[in-house]
C-alpha positions in Angstrom: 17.2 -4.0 13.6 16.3 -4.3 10.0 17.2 -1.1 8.3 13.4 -0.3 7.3 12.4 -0.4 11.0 15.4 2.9 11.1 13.3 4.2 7.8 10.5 3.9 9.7 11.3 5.4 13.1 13.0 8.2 11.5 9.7 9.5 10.2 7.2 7.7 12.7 8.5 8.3 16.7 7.0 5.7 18.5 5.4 7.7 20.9 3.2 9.3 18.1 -0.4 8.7 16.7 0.7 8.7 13.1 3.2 5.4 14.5 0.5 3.6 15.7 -2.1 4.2 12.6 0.9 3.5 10.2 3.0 0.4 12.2 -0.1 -1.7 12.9 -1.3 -1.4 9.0 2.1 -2.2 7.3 2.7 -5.3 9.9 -0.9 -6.2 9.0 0.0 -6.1 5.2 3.5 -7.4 5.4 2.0 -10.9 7.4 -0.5 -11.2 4.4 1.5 -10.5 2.0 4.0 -12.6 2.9 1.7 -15.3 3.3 0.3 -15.0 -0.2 3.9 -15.0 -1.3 4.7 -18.3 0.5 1.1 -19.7 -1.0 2.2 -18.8 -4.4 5.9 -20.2 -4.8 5.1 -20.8 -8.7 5.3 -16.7 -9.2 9.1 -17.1 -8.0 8.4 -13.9 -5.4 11.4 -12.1 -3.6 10.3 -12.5 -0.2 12.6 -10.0 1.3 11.7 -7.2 -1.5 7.5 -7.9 -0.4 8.8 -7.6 3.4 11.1 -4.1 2.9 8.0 -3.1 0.4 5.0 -3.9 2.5 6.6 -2.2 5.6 6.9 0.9 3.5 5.0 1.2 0.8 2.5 3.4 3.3 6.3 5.9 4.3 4.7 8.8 2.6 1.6 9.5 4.6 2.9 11.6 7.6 3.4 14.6 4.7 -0.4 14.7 4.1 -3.7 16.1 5.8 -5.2 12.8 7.6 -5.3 14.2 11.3 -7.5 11.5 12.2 -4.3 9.5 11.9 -1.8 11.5 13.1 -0.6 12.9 10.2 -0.7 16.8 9.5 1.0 17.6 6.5 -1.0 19.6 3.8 -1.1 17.6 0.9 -4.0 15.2 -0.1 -4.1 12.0 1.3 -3.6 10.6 -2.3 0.0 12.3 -2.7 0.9 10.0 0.0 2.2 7.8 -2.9 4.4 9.7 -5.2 5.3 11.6 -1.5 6.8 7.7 -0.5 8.6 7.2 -3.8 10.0 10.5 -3.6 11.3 9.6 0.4 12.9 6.4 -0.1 15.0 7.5 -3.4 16.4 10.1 -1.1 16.6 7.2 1.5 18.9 5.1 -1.3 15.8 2.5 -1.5 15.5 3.2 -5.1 14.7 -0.4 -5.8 11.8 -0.4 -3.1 10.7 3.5 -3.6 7.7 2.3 -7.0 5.5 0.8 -4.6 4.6 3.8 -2.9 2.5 5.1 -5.7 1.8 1.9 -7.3 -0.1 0.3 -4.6 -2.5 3.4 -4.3 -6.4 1.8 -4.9 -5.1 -1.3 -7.3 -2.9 1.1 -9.5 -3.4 4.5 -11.1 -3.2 5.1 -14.7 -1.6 8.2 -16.6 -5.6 8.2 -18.4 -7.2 8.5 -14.8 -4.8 11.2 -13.2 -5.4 13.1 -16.2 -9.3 12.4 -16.4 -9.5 12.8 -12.7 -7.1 16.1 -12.6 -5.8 13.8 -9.7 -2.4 16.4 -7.9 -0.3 13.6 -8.5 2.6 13.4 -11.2 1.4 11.9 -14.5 3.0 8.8 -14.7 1.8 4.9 -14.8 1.4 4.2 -11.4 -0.2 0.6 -11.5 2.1 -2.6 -10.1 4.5 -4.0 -12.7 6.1 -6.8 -11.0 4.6 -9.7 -9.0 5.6 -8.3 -5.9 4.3 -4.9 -6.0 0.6 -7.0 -7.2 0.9 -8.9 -4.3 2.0 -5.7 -1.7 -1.1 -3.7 -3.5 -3.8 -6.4 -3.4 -2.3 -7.5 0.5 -3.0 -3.7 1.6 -6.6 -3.8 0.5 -7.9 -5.8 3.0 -6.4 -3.3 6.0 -7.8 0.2 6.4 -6.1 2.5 8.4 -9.3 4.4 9.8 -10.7 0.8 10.8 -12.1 0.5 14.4 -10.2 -2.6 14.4 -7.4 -2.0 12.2 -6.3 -5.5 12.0 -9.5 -6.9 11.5 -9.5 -7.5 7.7 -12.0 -6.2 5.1 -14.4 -8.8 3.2 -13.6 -9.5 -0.3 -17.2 -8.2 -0.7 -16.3 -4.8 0.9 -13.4 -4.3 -1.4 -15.5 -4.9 -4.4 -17.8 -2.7 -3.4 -15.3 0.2 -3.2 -13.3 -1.0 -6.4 -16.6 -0.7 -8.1 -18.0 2.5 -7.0 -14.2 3.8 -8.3 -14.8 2.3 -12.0 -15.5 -0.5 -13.6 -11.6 -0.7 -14.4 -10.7 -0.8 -10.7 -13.3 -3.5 -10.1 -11.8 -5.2 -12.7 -8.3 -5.1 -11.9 -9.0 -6.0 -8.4 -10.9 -8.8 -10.1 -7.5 -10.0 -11.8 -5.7 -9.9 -8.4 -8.4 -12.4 -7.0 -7.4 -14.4 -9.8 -4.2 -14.1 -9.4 -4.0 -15.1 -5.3 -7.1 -16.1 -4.2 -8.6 -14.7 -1.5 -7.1 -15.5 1.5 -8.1 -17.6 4.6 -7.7 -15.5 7.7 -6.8 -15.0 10.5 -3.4 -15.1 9.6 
């Protein structure tokens, strides 16, 4: 068993909603993510950091109020992020815990928390490295309140979204497009 899947289990029984809602989104973003990874050997991406990462960058979730996915905690949905981060240091997954709240929307600056009195710490929280880009942009295109939740999003869909968050979002997402294309699926 790969330690993660203990990470995982600890926090998600299988017999739960919140399980279901959270292990059929991260599977869905670790097989894309690892597939732009593979398509992309010329960023030189650490294949077992995007699998550890995409299986938990979503950890945080069960500690906030999303019922309609099993998860009854009391905190906004958004705090799901710096919630993670704060999980897997206490886990010893130091190295993995950033892309909790760096893969929230395409990244969160210190500029929007503040102009958006977002209740999140006030720290960058955009992707840095290649691998938390490609772990962010990968969860995009899976929604956890999907009918079908491994049914992908269109590229159109996501833009739309980006864009009715800023102009900045749109245009970051924009630079992950550029950066991996957009992806043939099914996987």
């Amino acid at each position: 068993m790969k330690p993660y899947r203990k990470i995982i289990l600890k926090y998600y029984p299988k017999d739960t909603k919140r399980y279901k809602y959270y292990y059929t989104h991260v599977k869905a973003v670790t097989r894309l993510a690892l597939r732009i990874a593979k398509d992309h050997p010329q960023y030189n991406p650490d294949l077992e950091y995007i699998e550890y990462a995409s299986m938990l960058h979503d950890i945080g979730i069960f500690m906030t109020d999303a019922p309609e996915i099993g998860c009854t905690g009391k905190l906004p949905y958004i705090c799901h992020g710096y919630l993670g981060r704060e999980l897997l240091e206490k886990e010893g997954l130091e190295h993995i815990a950033p892309i909790c709240e760096r893969h929230i929307g395409v990244g969160i600056t210190v500029e929007e928390i503040e102009a958006r009195g977002l209740p999140i710490p006030k720290r960058d929280m955009t992707p840095q490295t290649i691998e938390e880009k490609i772990v962010c942009y990968a969860d995009k295109f899976y929604s956890k309140s999907a009918d079908d939740l491994n049914k992908p999003k269109s590229i159109e869909k996501i833009r739309r979204k980006m864009e009715k968050l800023g102009p900045e979002k749109l245009e970051r997402f924009n630079q992950f497009v550029e950066l991996f294309g957009v992806p043939d699926f099914p996987l």
